[in-house]
C-alpha positions as CSV (number, residue, x, y, z in Angstrom):
1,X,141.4,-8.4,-156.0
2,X,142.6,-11.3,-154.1
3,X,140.5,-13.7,-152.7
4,X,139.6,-17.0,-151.2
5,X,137.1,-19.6,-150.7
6,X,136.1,-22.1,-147.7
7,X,133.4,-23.9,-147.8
8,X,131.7,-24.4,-144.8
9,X,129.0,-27.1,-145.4
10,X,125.4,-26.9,-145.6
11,X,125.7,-25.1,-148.9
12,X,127.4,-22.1,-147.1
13,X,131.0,-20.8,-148.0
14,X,133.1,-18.1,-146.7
15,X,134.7,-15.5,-148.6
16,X,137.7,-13.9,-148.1
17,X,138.3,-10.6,-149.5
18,X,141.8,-8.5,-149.7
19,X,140.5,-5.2,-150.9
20,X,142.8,-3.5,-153.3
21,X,144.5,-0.6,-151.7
22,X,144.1,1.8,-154.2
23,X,140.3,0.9,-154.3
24,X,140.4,1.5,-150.3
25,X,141.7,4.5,-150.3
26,X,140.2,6.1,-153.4
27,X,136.6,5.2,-151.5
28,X,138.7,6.9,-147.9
29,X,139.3,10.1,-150.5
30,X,135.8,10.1,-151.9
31,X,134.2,10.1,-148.6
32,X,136.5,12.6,-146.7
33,X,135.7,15.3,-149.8
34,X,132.2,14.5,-149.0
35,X,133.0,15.6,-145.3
36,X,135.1,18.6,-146.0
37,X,131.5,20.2,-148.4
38,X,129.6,19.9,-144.8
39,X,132.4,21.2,-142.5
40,X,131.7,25.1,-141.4
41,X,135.2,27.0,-140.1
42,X,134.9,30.7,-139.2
43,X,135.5,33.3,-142.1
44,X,134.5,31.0,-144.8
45,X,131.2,29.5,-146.7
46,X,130.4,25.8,-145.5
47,X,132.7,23.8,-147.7
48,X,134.7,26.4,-148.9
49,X,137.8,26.2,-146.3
50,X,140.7,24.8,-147.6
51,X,141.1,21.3,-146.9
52,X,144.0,21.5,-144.5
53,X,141.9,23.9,-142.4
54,X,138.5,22.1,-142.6
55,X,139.9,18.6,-142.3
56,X,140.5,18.4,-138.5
57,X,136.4,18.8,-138.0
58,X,135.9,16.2,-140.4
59,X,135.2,12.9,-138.2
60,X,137.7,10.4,-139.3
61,X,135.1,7.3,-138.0
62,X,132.5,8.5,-139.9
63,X,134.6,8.7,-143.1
64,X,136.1,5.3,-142.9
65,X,132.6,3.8,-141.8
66,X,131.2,5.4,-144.9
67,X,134.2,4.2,-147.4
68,X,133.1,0.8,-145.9
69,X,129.6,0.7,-147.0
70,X,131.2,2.3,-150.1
71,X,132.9,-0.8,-151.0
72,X,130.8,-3.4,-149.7
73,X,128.5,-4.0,-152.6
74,X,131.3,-3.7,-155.4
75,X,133.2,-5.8,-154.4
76,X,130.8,-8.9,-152.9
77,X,129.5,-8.8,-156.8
78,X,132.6,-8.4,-158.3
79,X,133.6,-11.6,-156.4
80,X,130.1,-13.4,-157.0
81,X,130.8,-12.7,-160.9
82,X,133.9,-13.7,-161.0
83,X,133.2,-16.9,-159.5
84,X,129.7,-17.0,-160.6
85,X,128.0,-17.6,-157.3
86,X,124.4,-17.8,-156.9
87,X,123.8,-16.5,-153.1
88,X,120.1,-17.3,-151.5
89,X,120.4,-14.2,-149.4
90,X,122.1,-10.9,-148.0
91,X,125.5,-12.1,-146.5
92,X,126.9,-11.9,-143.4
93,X,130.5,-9.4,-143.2
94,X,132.5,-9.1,-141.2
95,X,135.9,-6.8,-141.0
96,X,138.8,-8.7,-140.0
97,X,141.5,-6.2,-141.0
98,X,140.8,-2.0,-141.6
99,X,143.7,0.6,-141.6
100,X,144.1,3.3,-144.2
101,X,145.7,1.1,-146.2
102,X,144.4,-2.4,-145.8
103,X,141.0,-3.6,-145.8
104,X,140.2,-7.3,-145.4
105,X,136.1,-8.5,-145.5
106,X,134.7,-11.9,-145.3
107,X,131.0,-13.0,-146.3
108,X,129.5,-15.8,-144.9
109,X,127.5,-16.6,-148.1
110,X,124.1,-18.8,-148.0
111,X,124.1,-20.7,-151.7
112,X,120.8,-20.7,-153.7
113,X,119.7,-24.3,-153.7
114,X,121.3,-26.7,-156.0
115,X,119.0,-28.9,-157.7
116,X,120.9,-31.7,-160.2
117,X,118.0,-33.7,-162.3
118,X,117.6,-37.1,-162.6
119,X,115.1,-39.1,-164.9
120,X,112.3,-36.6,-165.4
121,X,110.8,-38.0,-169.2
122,X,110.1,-41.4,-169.3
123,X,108.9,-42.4,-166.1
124,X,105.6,-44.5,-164.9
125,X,103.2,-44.8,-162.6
126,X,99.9,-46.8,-162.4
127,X,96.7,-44.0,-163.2
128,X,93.8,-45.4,-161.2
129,X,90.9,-46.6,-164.2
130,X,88.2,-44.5,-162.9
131,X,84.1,-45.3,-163.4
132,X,80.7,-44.8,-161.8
133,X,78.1,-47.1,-160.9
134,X,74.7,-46.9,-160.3
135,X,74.5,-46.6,-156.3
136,X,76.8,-43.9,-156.4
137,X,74.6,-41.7,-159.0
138,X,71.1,-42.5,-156.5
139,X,73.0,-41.8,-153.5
140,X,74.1,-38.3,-155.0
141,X,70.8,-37.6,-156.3
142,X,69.3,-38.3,-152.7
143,X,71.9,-36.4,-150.6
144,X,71.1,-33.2,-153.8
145,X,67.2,-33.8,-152.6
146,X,68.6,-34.1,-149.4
147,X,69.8,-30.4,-149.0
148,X,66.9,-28.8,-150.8
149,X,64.8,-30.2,-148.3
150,X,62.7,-28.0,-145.9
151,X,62.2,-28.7,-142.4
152,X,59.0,-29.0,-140.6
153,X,57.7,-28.3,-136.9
154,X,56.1,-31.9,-136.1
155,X,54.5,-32.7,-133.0
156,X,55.8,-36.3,-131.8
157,X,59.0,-37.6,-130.5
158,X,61.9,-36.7,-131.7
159,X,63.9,-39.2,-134.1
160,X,67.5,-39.5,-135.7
161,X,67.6,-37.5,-139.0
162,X,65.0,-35.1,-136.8
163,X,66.5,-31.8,-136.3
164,X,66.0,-30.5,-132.2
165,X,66.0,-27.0,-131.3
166,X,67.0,-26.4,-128.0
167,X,68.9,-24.1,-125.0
168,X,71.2,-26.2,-123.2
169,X,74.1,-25.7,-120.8
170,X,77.0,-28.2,-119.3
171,X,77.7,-28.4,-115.9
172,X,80.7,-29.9,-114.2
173,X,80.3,-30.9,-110.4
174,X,77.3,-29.0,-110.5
175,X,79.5,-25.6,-112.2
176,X,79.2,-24.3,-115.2
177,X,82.4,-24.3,-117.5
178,X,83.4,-22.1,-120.8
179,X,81.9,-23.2,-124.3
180,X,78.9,-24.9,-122.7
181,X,76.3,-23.0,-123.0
182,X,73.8,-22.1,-126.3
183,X,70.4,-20.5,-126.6
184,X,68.0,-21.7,-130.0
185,X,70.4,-23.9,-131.1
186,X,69.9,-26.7,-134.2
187,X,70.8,-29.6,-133.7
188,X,70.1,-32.6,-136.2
189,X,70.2,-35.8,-134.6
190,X,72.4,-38.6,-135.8
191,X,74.8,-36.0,-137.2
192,X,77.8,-36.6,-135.0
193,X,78.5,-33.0,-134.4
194,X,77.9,-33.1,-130.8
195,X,80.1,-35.2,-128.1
196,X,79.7,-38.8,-128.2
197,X,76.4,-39.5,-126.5
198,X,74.5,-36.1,-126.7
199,X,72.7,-36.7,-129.6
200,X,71.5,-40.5,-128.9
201,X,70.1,-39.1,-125.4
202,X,68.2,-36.4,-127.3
203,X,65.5,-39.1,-129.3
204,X,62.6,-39.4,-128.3
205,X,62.5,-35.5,-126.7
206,X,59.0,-33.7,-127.3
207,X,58.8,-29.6,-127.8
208,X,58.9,-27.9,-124.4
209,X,60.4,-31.0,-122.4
210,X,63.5,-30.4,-120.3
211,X,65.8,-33.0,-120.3
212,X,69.4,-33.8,-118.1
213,X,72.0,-35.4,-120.5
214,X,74.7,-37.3,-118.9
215,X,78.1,-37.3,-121.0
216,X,81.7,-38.4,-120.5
217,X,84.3,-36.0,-122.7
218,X,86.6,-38.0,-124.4
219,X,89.7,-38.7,-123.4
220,X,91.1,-36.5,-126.2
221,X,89.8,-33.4,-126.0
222,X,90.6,-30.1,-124.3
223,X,92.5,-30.4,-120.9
224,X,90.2,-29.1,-118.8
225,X,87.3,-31.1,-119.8
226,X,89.4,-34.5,-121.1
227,X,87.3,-38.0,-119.5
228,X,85.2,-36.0,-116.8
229,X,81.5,-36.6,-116.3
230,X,79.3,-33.6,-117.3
231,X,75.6,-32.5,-117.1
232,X,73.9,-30.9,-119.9
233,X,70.2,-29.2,-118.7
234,X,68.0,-28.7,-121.9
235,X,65.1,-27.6,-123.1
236,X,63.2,-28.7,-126.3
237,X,61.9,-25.4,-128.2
238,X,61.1,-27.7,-130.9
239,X,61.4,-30.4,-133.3
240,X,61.6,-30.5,-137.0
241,X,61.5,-32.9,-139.5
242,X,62.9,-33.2,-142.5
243,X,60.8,-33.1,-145.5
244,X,62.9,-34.4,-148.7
245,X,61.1,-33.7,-152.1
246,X,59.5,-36.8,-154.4
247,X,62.2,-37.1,-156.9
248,X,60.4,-35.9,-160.2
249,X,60.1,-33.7,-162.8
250,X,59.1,-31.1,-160.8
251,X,61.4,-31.2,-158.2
252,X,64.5,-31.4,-160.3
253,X,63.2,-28.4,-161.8
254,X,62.9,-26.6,-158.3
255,X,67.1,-27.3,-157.9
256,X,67.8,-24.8,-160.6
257,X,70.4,-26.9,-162.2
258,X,70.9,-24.9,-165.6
259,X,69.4,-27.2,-168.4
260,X,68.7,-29.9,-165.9
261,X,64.6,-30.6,-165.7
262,X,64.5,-33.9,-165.7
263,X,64.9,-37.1,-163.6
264,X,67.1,-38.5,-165.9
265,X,69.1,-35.3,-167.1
266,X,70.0,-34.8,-162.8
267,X,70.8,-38.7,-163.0
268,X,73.1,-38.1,-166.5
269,X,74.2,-34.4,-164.5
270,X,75.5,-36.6,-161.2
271,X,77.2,-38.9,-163.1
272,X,79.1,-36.4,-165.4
273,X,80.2,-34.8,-162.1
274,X,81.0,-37.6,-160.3
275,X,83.2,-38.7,-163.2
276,X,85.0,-35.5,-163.4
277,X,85.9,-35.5,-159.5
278,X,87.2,-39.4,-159.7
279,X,89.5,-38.4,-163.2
280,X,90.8,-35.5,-161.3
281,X,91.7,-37.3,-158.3
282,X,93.6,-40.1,-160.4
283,X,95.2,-37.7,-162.6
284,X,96.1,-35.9,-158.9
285,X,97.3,-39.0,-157.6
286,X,99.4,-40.4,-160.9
287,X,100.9,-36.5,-161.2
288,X,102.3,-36.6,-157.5
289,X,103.6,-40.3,-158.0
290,X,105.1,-39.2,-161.3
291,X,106.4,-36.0,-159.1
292,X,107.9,-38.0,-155.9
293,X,109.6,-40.3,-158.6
294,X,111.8,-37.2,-160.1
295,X,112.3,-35.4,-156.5
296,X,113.3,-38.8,-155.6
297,X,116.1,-39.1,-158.3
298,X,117.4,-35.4,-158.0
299,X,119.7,-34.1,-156.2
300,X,118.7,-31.5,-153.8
301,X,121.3,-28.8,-152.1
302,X,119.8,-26.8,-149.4
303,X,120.9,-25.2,-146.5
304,X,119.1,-26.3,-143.2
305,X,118.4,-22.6,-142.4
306,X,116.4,-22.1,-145.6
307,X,114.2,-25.4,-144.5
308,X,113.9,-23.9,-140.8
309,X,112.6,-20.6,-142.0
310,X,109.8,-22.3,-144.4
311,X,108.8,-24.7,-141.6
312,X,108.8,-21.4,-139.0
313,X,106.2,-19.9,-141.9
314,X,104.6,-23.0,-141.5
315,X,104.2,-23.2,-138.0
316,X,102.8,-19.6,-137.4
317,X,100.4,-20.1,-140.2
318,X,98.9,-23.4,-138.7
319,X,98.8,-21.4,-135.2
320,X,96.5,-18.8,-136.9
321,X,94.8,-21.3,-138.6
322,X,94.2,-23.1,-134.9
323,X,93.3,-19.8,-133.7
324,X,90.8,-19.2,-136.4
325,X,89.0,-22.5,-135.5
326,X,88.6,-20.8,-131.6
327,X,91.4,-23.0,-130.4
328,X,94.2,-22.1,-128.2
329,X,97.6,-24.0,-130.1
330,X,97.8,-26.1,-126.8
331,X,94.0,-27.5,-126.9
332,X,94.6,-27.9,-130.0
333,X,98.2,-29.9,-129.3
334,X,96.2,-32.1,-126.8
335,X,93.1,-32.8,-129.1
336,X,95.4,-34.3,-131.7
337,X,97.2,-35.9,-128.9
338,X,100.7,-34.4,-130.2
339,X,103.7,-33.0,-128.6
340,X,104.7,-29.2,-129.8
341,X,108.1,-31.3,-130.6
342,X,106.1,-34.0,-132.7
343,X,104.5,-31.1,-134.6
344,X,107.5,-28.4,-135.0
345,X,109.5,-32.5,-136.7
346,X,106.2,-32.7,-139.4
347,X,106.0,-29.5,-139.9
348,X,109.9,-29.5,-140.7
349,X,109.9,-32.9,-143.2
350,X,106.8,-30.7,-144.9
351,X,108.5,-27.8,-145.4
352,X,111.9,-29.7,-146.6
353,X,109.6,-32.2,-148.8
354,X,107.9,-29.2,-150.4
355,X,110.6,-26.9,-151.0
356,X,112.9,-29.9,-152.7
357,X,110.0,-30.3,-155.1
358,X,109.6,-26.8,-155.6
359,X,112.9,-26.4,-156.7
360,X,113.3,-29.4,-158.7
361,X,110.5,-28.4,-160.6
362,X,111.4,-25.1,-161.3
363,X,114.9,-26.5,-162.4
364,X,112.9,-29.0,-165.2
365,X,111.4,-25.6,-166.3
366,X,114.3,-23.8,-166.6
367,X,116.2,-26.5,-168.7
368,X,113.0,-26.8,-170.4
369,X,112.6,-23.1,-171.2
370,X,109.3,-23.2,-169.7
371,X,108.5,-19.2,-169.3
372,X,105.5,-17.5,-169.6
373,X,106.3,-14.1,-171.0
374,X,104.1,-11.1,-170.8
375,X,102.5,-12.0,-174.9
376,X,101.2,-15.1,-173.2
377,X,100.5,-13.5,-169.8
378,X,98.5,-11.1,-172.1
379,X,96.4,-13.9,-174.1
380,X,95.4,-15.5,-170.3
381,X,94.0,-12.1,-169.0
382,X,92.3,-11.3,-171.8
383,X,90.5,-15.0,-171.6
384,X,89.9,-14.0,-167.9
385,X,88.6,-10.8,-169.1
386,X,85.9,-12.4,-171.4
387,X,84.8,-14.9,-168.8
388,X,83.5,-12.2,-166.6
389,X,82.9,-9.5,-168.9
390,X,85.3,-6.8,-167.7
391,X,88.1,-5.3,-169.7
392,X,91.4,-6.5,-169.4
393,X,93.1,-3.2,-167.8
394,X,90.3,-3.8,-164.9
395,X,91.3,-7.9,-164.3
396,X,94.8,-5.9,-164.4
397,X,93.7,-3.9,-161.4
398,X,91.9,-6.0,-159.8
399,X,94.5,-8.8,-159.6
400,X,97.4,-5.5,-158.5
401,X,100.0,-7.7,-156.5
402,X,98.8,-11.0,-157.1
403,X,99.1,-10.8,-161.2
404,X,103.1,-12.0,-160.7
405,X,100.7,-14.8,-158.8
406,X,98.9,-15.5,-161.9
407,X,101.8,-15.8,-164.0
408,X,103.3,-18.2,-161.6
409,X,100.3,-20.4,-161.8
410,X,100.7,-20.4,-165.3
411,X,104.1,-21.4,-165.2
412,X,103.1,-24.4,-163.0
413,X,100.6,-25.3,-165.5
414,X,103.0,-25.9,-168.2
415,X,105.0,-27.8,-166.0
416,X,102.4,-30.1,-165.1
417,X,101.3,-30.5,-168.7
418,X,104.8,-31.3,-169.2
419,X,105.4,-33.8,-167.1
420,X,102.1,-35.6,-167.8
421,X,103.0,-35.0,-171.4
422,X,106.6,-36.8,-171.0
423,X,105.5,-39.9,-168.2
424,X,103.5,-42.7,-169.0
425,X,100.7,-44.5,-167.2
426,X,102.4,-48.2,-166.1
427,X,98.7,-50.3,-166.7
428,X,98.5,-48.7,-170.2
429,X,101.9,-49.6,-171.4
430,X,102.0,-52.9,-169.7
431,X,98.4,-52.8,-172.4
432,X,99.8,-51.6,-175.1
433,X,102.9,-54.6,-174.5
434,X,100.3,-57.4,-174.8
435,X,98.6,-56.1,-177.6
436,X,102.2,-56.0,-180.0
C-alpha cells in the first residue's frame, strides 16, 4: 500500500494513503452483498433475488460510505505499524480521491509526546538541614491549648483575642447591598477575618450595645463595593472570652493525644511532629529541584493542542473551584487584580510545565522498567486491607474506578524513590569532600 509522509510541525504529520485497488473493491463487494440480504423485490424472500434483479434497490452511497468505514481502521494501523507511529489521538481523514477503483485517504496524525532524557542519575541539589528549637515546641503547645479552649460569656468590654457575637448589616449611601448582612454571628477579635477596620472598631463593645462601624472596602475587592465608604449597624448579643487551660498534667490528659499524659510527653509529641512536617517539606523541596533539573535537560515534544486542552481542564476546574468559594470568576478576576488573559497565560505555562514533567517522568520509568504489576498491586491492598480491617475484595470494591488510581500512585512512588535513590544532596557531598 503506497504511502507518504509530511510532517507538519508541532509534532503533527500528514499521511497519505493510496489504497490498494483490490483492497477497495473487495470492501465495495463485501458491503454491496450486505445490501442485496436486506433488499425485498416482489415474488421473492428478502435476500433471496438474484443479484442482477435486487441490485438496482441497493443504494450505491450507502455501500461506498460503508466500504469506507470498512477500510478506515485497517489501513491507518497497517500504516502506523509499518512506520511505527505512536499517535496521541483519533486522526483527522479526509477523502481526497474515491471512485470504484481508486481510493486515496489522508490522516492528519497528532504524535504522542516525545520525551528524550537527559542526566537523570547523578544529579544534586542542596536538602535544607532541618531542626527545632525550643520557641517553636511552646508556641505549638500553646496554640494545641489554644483550640481546646472554651469560651466564656464575661461581662466587661470587649478585647482583642475576645470573641463578639453580634447581628450586623452594611449599608452603602444609606442602602443595603448583597453579602452584608448576618444574624448571631462569631466574631473573634484580632482575627483578620473581617474587612480592614471592622474588628478594631468592635473593642471595647459591651453585650446589648449597638454600635455604627465606619469602613472603607479595599481597593481590591469585588467591583461593586471596591474603595467605597460603608456603614455597618450592630448589635452586641454577647461577649466571650477565651479561657485557655493551665498547661499540666491534667490538661494534656483532657487533649486525648494517645499515649500523651504528660507535659513533657505533649512537649516531646510537638516536637516529633514538627520535625516530621520540616523533613517533609525539605525532602519536597530537594525532590522538585532534583525534578526541574531532569525536565530541564530533556527534551520535550508536544503538540500545542495537547497543552491547550490540559490548560482548558485547568481553567474550568479553577472556575468551579471559584464558584465553590461563592465567587463569580469575574470578582474573583478583580480581587486578585488579574486579567482573564493574565490567568488563561499561567494557567497555560502550568499546564505545559506539568505535562513536560509528567511525561519525562513516565519516560525514566519506562526505561527504568518501573511497573507495578497486579502481584505487587495485590501485596499494597492487602496492607490497605489490614490497616482498616476489611477484606481485601471489599478495599477492591470500595476503590471500583479509582484502583487503576491506586496503582498509579504506586508507580509514582517508585519513581520518586528512584530518583531520590539515584541524586545526591549538594551540602552532603560537598561534606563528604572535606572529610577524604
Amino acid at each position: 500500500m503506497k504511502h507518504t509522509i509530511k510532517d507538519l510541525g508541532d509534532s503533527r504529520i500528514e499521511i497519505e494513503v493510496e489504497v490498494d485497488q483490490d483492497v477497495w473493491q473487495n470492501a465495495q463487494k463485501k458491503e454491496f452483498e450486505k445490501a442485496l440480504k436486506n433488499v425485498q423485490v416482489k415474488g421473492f424472500r428478502k435476500g433471496h433475488a438474484p443479484a442482477a434483479m435486487a441490485a438496482p434497490y441497493v443504494n450505491g452511497s450507502r455501500v461506498m460510505d460503508e466500504a469506507l468505514n470498512a477500510v478506515l481502521t485497517p489501513v491507518y494501523a497497517q500504516v502506523l505499524g509499518e512506520e511505527k507511529i505512536q499517535p496521541f489521538s483519533r486522526p483527522e481523514v479526509n477523502v481526497t480521491k474515491v471512485s470504484d477503483k481508486e481510493l486515496t485517504l489522508v490522516f492528519t496524525v497528532t504524535l504522542m509526546p516525545k520525551v528524550t532524557l537527559g542526566t537523570y542519575k547523578g544529579l544534586t541539589a542542596k536538602r535544607e538541614v532541618v531542626s527545632v528549637t525550643e520557641e517553636e515546641i511552646a508556641d505549638a503547645v500553646n496554640h494545641r491549648l489554644e483550640n481546646a479552649a472554651e469560651l466564656e460569656v464575661v461581662d466587661r468590654e470587649a478585647k482583642k483575642g475576645d470573641t463578639v457575637v453580634l447581628d450586623f448589616k452594611g449599608f452603602i449611601d444609606d442602602k443595603p447591598f448583597d453579602g452584608g448582612e448576618a444574624n448571631n454571628y462569631s466574631l473573634e477579635l484580632g482575627s483578620n477575618s473581617f474587612v480592614p477596620g471592622f474588628e478594631d472598631a468592635l473593642v471595647g463593645v459591651k453585650a446589648e450595645e449597638d454600635k455604627n462601624v465606619q469602613i472603607v472596602f479595599p481597593e481590591k475587592y469585588v467591583a461593586e463595593l471596591a474603595g467605597k465608604p460603608a456603614t455597618f449597624k450592630c448589635h452586641i448579643h454577647e461577649v466571650k472570652e477565651k479561657k485557655i487551660p493551665a498547661l499540666d498534667d491534667e490538661a494534656v490528659k483532657d487533649l486525648g493525644i494517645k499515649d500523651v499524659e504528660t507535659v513533657d510527653a505533649l512537649k516531646e509529641f510537638e516536637k516529633k511532629d514538627i520535625l516530621t512536617r520540616k523533613t517533609n517539606a525539605a525532602n519536597r523541596e530537594f525532590y522538585d529541584a532534583i525534578v526541574a533539573q531532569i525536565v530541564d535537560g530533556s527534551k520535550v515534544e508536544i503538540n500545542s493542542g495537547i497543552i491547550d486542552g490540559e490548560a482548558a481542564t485547568q481553567e474550568e476546574n479553577t472556575k468551579k473551584q471559584i464558584e465553590s468559594n461563592g465567587l463569580t470568576f469575574q470578582q474573583y478576576l478583580e480581587i486578585t487584580g488579574q486579567t482573564e488573559e493574565e490567568l488563561k497565560k499561567q494557567l497555560r505555562q502550568g499546564a505545559e510545565k506539568n505535562l513536560k514533567q509528567f511525561l519525562v517522568l513516565n519516560e525514566i520509568a519506562r526505561v527504568e522498567h518501573m511497573v507495578v504489576d497486579d502481584a505487587e498491586l495485590n501485596v499494597e491492598l492487602s496492607k490497605m486491607a489490614e490497616q482498616y480491617q476489611m477484606k481485601m475484595e471489599d478495599i477492591r470494591k470500595a476503590l471500583g474506578n479509582q484502583i487503576e488510581g491506586f496503582r498509579e500512585n504506586l508507580q509514582n512512588r517508585k519513581i520518586q524513590d528512584f530518583i531520590l535513590a539515584n541524586n545526591g544532596d549538594a551540602a552532603a557531598e560537598k561534606k563528604e569532600e572535606k572529610a577524604e
